[in-house]
C-alpha positions as protocol buffer text, in pm:
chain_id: "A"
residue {
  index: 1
  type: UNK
  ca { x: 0 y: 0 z: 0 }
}
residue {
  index: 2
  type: UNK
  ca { x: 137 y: 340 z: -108 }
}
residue {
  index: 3
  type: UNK
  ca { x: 146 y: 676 z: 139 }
}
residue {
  index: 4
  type: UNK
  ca { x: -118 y: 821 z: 7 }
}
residue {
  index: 5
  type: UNK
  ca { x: -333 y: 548 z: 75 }
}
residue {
  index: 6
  type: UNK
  ca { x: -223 y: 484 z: 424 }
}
residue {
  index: 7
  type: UNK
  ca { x: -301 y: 849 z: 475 }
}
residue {
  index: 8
  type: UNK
  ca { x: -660 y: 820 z: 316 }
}
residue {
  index: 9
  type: UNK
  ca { x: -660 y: 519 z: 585 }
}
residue {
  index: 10
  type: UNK
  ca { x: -589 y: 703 z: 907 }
}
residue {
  index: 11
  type: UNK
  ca { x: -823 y: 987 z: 743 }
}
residue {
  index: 12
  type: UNK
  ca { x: -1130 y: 739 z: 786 }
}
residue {
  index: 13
  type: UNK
  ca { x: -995 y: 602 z: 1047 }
}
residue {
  index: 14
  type: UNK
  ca { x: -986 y: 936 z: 1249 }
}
residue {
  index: 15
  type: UNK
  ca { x: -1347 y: 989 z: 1202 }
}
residue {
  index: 16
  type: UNK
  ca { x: -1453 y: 666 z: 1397 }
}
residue {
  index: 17
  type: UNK
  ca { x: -1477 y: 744 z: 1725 }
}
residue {
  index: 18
  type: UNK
  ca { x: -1799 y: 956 z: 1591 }
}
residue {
  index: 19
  type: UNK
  ca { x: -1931 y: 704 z: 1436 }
}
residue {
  index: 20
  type: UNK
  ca { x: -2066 y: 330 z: 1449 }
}
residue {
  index: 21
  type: UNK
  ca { x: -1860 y: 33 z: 1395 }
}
residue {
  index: 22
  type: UNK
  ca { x: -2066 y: -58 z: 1103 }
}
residue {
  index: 23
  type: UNK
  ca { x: -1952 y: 271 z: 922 }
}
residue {
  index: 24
  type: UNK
  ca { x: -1607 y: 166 z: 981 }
}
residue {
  index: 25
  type: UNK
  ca { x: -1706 y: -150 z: 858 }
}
residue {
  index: 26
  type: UNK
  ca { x: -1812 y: -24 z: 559 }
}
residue {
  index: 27
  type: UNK
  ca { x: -1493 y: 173 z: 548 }
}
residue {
  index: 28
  type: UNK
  ca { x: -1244 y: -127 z: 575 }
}
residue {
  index: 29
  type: UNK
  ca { x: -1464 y: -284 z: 295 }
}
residue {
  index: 30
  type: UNK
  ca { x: -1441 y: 39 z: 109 }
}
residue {
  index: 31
  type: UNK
  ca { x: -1048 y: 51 z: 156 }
}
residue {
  index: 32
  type: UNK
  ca { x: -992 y: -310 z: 94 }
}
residue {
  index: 33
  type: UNK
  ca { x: -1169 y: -239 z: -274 }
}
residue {
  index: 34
  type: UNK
  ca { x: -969 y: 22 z: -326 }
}
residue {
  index: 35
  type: UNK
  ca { x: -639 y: -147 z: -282 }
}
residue {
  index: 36
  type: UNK
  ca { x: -731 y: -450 z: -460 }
}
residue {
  index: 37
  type: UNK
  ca { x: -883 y: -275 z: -753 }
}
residue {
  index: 38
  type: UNK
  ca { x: -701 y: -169 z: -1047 }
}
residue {
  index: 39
  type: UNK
  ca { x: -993 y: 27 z: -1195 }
}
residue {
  index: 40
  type: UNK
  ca { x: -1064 y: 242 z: -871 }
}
residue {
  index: 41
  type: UNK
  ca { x: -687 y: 300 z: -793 }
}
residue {
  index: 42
  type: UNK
  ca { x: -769 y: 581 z: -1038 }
}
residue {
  index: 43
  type: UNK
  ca { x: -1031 y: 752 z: -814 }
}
residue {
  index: 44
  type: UNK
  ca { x: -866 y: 691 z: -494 }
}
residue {
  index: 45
  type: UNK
  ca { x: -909 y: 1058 z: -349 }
}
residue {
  index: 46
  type: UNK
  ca { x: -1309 y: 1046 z: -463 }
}
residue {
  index: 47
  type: UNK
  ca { x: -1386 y: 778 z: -321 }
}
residue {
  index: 48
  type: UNK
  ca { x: -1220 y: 863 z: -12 }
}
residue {
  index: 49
  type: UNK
  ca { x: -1429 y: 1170 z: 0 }
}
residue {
  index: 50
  type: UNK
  ca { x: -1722 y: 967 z: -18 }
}
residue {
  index: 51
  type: UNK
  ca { x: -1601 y: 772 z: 244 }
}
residue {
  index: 52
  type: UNK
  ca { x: -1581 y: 1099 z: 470 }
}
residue {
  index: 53
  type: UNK
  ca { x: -1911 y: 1218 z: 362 }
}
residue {
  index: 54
  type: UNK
  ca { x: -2067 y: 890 z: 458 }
}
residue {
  index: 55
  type: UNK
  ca { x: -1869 y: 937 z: 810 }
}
residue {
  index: 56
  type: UNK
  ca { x: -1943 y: 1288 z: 846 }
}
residue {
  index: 57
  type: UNK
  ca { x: -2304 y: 1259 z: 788 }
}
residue {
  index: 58
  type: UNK
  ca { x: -2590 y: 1062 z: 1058 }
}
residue {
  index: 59
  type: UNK
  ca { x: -2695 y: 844 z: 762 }
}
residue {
  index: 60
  type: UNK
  ca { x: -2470 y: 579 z: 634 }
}
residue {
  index: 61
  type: UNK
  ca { x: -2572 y: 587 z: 255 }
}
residue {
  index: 62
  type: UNK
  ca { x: -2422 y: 239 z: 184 }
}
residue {
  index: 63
  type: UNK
  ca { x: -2670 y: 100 z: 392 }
}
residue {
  index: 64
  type: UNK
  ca { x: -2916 y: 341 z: 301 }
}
residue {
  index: 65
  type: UNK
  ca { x: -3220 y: 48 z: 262 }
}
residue {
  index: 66
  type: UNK
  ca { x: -3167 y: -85 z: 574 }
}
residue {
  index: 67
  type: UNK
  ca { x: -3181 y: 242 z: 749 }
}
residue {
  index: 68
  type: UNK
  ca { x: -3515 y: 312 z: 621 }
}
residue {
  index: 69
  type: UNK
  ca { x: -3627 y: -9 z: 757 }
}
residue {
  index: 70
  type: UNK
  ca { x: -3502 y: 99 z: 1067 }
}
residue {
  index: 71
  type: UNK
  ca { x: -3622 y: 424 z: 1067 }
}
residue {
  index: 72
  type: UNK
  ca { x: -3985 y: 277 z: 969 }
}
residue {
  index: 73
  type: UNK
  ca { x: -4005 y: 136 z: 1308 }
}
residue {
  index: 74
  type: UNK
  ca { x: -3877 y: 411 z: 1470 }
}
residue {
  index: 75
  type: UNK
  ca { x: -4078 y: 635 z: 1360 }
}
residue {
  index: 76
  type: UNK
  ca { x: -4392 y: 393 z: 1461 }
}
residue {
  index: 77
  type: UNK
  ca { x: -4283 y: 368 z: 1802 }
}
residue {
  index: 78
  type: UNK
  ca { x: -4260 y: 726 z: 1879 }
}
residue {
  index: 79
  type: UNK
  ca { x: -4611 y: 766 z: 1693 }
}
residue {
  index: 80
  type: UNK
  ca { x: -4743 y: 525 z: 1942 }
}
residue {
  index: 81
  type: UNK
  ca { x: -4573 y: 767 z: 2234 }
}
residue {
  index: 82
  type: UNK
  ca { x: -4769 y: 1013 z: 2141 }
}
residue {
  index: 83
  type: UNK
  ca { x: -5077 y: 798 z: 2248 }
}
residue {
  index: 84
  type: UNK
  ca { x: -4924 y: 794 z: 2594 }
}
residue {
  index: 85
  type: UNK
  ca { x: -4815 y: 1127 z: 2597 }
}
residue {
  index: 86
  type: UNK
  ca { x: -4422 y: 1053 z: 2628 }
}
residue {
  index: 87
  type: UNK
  ca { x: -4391 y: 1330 z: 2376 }
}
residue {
  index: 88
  type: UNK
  ca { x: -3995 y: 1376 z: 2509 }
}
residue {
  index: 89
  type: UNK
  ca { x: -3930 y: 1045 z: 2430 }
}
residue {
  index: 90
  type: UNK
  ca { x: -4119 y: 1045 z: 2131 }
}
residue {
  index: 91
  type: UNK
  ca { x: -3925 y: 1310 z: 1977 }
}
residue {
  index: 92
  type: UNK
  ca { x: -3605 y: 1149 z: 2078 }
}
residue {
  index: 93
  type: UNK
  ca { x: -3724 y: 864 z: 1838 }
}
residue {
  index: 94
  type: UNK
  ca { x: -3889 y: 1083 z: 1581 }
}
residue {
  index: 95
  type: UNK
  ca { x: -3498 y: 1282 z: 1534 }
}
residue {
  index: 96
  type: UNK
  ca { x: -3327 y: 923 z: 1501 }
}
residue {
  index: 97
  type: UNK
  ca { x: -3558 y: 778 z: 1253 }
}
residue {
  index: 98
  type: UNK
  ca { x: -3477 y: 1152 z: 1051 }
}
residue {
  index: 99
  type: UNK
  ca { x: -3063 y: 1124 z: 1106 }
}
residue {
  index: 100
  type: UNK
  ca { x: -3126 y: 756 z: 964 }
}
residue {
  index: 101
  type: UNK
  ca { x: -3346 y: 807 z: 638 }
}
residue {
  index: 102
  type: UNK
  ca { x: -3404 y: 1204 z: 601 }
}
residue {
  index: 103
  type: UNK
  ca { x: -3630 y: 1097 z: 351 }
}
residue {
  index: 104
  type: UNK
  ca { x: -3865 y: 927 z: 568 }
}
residue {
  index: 105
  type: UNK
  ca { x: -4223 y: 1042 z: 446 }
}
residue {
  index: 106
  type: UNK
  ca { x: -4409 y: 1216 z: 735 }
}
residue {
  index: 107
  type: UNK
  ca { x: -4148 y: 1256 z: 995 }
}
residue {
  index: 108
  type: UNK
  ca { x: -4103 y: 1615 z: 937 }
}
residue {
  index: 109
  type: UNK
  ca { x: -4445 y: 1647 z: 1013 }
}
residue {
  index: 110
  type: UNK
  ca { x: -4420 y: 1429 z: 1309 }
}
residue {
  index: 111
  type: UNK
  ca { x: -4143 y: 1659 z: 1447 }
}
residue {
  index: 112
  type: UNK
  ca { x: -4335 y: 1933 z: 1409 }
}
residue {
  index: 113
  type: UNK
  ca { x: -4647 y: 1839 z: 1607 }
}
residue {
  index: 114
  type: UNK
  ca { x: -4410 y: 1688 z: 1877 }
}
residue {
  index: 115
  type: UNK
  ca { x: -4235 y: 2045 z: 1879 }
}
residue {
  index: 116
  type: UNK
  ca { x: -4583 y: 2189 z: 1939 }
}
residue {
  index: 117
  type: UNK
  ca { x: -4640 y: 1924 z: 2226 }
}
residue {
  index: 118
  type: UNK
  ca { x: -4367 y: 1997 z: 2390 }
}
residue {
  index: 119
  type: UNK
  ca { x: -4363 y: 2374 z: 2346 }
}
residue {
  index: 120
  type: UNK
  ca { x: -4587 y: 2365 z: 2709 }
}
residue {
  index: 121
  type: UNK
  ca { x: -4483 y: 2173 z: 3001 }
}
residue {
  index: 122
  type: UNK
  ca { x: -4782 y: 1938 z: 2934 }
}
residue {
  index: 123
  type: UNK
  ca { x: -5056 y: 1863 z: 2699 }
}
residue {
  index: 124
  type: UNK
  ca { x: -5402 y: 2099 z: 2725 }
}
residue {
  index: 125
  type: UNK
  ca { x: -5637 y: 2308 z: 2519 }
}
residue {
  index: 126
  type: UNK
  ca { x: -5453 y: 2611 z: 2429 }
}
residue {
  index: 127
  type: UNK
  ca { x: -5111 y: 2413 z: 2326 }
}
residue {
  index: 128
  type: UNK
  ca { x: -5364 y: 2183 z: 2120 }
}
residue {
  index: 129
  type: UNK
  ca { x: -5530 y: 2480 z: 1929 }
}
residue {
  index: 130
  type: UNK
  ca { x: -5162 y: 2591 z: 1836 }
}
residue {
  index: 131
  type: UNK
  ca { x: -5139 y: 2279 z: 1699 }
}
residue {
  index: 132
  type: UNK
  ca { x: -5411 y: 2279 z: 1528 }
}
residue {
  index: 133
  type: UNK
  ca { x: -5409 y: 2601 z: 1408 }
}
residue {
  index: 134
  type: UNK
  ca { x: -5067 y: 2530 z: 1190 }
}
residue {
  index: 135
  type: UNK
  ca { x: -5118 y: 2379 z: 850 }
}
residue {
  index: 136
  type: UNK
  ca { x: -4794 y: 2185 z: 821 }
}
residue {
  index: 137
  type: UNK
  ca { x: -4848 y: 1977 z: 1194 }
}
residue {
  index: 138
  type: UNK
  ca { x: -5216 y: 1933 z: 1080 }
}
residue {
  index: 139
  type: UNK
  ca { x: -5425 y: 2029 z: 754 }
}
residue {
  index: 140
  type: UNK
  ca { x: -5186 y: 1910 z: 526 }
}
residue {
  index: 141
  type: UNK
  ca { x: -5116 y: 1565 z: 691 }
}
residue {
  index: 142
  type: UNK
  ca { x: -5297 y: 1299 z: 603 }
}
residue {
  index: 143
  type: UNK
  ca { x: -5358 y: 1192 z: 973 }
}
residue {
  index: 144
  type: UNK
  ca { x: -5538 y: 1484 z: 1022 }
}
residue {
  index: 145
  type: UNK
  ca { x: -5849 y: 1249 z: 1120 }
}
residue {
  index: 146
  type: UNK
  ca { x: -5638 y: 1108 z: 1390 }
}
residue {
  index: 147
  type: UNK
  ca { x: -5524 y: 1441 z: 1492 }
}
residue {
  index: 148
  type: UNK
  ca { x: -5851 y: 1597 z: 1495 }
}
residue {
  index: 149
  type: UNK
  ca { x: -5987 y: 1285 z: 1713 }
}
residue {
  index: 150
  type: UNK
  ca { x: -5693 y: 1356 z: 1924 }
}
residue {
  index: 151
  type: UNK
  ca { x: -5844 y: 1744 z: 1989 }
}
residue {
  index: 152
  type: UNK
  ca { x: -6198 y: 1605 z: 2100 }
}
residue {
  index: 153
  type: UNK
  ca { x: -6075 y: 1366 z: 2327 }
}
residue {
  index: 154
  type: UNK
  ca { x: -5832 y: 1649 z: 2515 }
}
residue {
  index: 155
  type: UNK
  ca { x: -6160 y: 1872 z: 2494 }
}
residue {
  index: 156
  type: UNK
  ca { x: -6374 y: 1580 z: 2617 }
}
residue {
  index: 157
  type: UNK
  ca { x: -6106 y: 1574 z: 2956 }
}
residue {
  index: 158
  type: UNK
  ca { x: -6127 y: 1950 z: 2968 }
}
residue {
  index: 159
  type: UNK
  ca { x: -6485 y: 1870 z: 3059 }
}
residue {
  index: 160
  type: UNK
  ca { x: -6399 y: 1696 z: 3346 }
}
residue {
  index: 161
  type: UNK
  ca { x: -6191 y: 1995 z: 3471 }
}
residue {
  index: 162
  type: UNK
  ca { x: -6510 y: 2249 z: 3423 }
}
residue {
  index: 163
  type: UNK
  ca { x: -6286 y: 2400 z: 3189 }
}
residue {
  index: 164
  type: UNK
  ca { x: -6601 y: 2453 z: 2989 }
}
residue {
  index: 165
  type: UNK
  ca { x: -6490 y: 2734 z: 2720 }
}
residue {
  index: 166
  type: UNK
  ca { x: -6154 y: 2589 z: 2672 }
}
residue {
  index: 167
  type: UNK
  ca { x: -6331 y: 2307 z: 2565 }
}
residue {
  index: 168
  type: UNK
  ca { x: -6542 y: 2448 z: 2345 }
}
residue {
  index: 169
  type: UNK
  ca { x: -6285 y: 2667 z: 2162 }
}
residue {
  index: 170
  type: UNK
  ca { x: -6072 y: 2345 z: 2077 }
}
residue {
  index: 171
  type: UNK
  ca { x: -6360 y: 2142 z: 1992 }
}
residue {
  index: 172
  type: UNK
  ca { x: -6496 y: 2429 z: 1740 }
}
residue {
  index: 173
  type: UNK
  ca { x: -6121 y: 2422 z: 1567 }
}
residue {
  index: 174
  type: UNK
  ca { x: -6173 y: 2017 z: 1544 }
}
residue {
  index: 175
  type: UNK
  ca { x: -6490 y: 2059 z: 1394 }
}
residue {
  index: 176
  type: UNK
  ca { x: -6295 y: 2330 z: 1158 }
}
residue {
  index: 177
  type: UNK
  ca { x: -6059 y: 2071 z: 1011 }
}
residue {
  index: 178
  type: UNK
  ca { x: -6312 y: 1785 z: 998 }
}
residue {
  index: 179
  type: UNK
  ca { x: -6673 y: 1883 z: 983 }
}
residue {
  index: 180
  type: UNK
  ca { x: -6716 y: 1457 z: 917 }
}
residue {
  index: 181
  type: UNK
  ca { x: -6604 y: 1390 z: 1290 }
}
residue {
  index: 182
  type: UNK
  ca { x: -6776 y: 1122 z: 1479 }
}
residue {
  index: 183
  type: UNK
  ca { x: -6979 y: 1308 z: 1807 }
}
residue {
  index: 184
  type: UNK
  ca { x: -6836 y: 1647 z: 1721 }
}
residue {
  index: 185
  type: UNK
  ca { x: -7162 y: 1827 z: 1706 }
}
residue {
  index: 186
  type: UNK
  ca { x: -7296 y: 1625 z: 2028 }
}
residue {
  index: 187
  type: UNK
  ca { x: -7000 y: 1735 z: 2244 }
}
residue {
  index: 188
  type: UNK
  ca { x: -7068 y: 2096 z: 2128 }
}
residue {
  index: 189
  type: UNK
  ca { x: -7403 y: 2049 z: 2255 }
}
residue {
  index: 190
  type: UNK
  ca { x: -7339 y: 1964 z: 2530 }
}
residue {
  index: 191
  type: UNK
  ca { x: -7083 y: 2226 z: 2598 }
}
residue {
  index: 192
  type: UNK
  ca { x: -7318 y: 2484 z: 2504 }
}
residue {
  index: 193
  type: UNK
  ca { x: -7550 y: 2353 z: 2764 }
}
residue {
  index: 194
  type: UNK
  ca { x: -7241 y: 2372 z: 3022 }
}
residue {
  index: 195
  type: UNK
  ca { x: -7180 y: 2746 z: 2953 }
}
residue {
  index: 196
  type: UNK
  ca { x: -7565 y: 2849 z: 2966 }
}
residue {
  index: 197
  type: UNK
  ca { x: -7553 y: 2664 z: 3335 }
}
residue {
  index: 198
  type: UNK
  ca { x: -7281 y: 2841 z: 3485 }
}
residue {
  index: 199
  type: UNK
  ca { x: -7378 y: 3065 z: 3757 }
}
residue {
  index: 200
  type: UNK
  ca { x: -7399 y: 3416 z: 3691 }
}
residue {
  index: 201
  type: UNK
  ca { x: -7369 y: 3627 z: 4035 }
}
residue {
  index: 202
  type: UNK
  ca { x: -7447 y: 3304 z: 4237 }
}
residue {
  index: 203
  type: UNK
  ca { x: -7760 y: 3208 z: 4021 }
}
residue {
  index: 204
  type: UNK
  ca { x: -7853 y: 2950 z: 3740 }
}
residue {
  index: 205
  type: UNK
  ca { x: -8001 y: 3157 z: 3473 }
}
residue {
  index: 206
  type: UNK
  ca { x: -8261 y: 2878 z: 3409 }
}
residue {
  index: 207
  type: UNK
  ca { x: -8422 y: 3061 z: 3040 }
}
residue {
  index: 208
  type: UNK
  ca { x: -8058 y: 3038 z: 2928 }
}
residue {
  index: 209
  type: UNK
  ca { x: -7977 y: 2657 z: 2974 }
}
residue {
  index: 210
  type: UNK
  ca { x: -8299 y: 2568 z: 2794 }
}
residue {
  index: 211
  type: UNK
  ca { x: -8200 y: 2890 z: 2516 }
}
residue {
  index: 212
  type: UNK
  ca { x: -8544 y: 3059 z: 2557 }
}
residue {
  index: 213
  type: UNK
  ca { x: -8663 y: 3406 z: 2683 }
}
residue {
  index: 214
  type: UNK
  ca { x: -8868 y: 3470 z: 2960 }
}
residue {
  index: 215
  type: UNK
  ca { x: -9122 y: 3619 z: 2833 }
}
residue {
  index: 216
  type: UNK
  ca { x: -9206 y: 3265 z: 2605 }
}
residue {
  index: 217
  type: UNK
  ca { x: -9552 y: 3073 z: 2720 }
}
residue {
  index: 218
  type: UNK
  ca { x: -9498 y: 2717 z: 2827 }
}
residue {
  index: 219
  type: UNK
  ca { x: -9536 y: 2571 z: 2490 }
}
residue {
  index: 220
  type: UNK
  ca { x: -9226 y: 2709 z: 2307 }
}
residue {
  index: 221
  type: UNK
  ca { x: -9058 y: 2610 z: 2647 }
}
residue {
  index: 222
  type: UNK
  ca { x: -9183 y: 2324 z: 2596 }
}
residue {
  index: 223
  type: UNK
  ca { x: -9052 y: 2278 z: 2250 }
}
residue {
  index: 224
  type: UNK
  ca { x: -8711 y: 2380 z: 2293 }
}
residue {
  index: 225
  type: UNK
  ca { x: -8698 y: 2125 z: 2602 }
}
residue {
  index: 226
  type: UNK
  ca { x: -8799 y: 1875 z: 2377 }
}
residue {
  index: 227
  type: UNK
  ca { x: -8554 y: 1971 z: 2102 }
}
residue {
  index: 228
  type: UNK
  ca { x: -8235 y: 1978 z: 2388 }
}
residue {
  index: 229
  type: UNK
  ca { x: -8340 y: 1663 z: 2494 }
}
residue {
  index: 230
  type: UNK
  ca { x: -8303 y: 1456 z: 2239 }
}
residue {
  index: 231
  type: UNK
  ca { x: -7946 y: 1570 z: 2114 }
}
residue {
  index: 232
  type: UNK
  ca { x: -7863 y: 1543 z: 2459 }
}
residue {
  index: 233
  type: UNK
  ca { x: -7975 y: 1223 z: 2616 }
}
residue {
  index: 234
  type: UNK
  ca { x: -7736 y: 970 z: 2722 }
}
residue {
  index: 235
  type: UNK
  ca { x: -7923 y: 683 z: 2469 }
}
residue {
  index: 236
  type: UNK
  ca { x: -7838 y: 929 z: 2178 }
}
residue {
  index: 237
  type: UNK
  ca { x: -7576 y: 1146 z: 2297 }
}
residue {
  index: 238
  type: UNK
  ca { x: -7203 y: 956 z: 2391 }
}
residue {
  index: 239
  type: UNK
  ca { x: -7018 y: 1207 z: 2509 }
}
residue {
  index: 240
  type: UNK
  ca { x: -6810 y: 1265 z: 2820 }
}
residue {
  index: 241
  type: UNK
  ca { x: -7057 y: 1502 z: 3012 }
}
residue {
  index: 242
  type: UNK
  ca { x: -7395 y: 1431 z: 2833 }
}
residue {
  index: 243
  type: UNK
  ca { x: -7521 y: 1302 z: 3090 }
}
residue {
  index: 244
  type: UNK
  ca { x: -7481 y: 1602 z: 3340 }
}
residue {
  index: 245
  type: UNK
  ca { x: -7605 y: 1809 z: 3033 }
}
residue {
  index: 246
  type: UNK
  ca { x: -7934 y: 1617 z: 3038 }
}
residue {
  index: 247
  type: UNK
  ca { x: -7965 y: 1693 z: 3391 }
}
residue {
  index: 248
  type: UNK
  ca { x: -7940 y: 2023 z: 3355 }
}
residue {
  index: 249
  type: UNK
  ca { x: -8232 y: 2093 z: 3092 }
}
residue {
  index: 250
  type: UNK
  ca { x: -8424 y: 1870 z: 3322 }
}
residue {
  index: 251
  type: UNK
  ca { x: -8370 y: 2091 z: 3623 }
}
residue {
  index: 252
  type: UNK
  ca { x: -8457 y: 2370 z: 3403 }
}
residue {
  index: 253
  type: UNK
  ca { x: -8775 y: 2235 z: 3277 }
}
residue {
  index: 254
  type: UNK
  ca { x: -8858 y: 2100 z: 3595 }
}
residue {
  index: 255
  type: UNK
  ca { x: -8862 y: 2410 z: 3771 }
}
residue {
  index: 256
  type: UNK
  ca { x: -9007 y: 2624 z: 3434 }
}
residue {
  index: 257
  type: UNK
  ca { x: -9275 y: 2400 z: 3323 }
}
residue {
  index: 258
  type: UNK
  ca { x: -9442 y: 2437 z: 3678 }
}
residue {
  index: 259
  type: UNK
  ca { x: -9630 y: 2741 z: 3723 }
}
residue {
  index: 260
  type: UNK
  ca { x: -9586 y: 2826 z: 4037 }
}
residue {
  index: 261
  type: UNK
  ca { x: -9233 y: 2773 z: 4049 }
}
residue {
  index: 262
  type: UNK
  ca { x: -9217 y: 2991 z: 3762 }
}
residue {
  index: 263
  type: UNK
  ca { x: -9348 y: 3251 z: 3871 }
}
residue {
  index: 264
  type: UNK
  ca { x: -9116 y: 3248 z: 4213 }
}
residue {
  index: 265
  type: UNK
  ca { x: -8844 y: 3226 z: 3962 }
}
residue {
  index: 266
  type: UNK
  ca { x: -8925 y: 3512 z: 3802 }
}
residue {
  index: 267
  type: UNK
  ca { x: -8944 y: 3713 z: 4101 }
}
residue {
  index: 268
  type: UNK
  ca { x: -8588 y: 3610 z: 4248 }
}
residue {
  index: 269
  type: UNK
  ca { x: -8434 y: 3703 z: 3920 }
}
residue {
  index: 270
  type: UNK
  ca { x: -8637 y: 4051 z: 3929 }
}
């Protein structure tokens, strides 16, 4: 072996405590060709630079297939991390399976939803609408369903917090992005029954939970009960906090439909 070569050697060789043993691997192999070779003794000092690109650079383009095999599963995994939240970790993945196969279709867009996940200390409504409300993490992916699905769910747990508008607001930008979502329009029922029922100085404002004035005679009461009741009962309606909706129209009819309580009503609220 000449000088030059055992130079282009300790070249590759310096680069390996950077790298994998399978790059220097591929590096011996790489070496070995060229010494052996009487038809790439010619391009020694290319091929040597593509030897040093290969080193220099997270993906090892002689095993290029491979690593998009690998960075397949990778990039499943952290997609399933997501569904537990380990967003962190997720991203950890998401940036391997990208140094392995750039090229990997969809993991930019992965990266960028997991930056807008982690860009709050943890998950809720108003990191979601950002989320949401950027066309490269959501409109023009084509998990956008599962995204979407993703939104209601957070705004379905937001119900269990009483965070009743925050809900609301993220479950109006789902319904945005995909009108065709299952339960959608039920959950925004049922929020809109949630924010007619919240107290306004210490009092129920009963007209507003059922969405009727108080100057309207029993029969349009009536009607608009009747109307609330059947998006809203737990047989048609499945959505977290349905139930509790359907209470509340009931309360309000109850007391509304009965005259006398009515009119007591009426005179509390002045």
């Amino acid at each position: 072996m000449d000088s030059g070569m055992f130079y282009l050697m300790r070249c590759c060789f310096g680069q390996q405590n950077r790298k994998s043993w399978s790059q220097t691997d591929t590096v011996l192999l790489l070496v070995e060709m060229l010494t052996n070779s009487s038809a790439l003794l010619i391009n020694r000092r290319i091929c040597c630079q593509v030897i040093l690109s290969a080193l220099s650079d997270p993906v090892n383009i002689i095993n290029m297939e491979s690593n998009k095999d690998e960075a397949t599963r990778a990039k499943s995994i952290a997609e399933s991390m997501i569904e537990q939240m380990d967003y962190l970790g997720a991203k950890k993945l998401a940036l391997k399976a990208q140094a392995l196969y750039p090229e990997l279709s969809g993991i930019t867009q992965l990266l960028s939803t997991l930056d807008v996940y982690l860009s709050g200390e943890k998950i809720d409504g108003e990191v979601m609408l950002s989320a949401l409300s950027d066309p490269v993490n959501i409109t023009n992916m084509e998990c956008n369903k599962d995204e979407v699905t993703r939104a209601k769910l957070i705004a379905e747990s937001m119900i269990e917090q009483m965070d009743y508008l925050g809900a609301k607001k993220l479950a109006l930008k789902a319904q945005a992005l995909y009108p065709e979502l299952s339960g959608i329009t039920q959950l925004l029922s049922t929020l809109d029954v949630y924010l007619s029922g919240e107290k306004i100085d210490g009092e129920v404002d009963w007209y507003r939970v059922l969405c009727v004035n108080p100057s309207d005679d029993h029969e349009t009461i009536k009607k608009q009960f009747k109307k609330l009741a059947l998006k809203l009962h737990p047989d048609k309606n499945t959505s977290i906090g349905a139930d509790g909706a359907f209470k509340l129209i009931s309360e309000a009819w109850n007391l509304l439909s009965d005259e006398g309580k009515r009119v007591a009503y009426n005179q509390r609220r002045g």
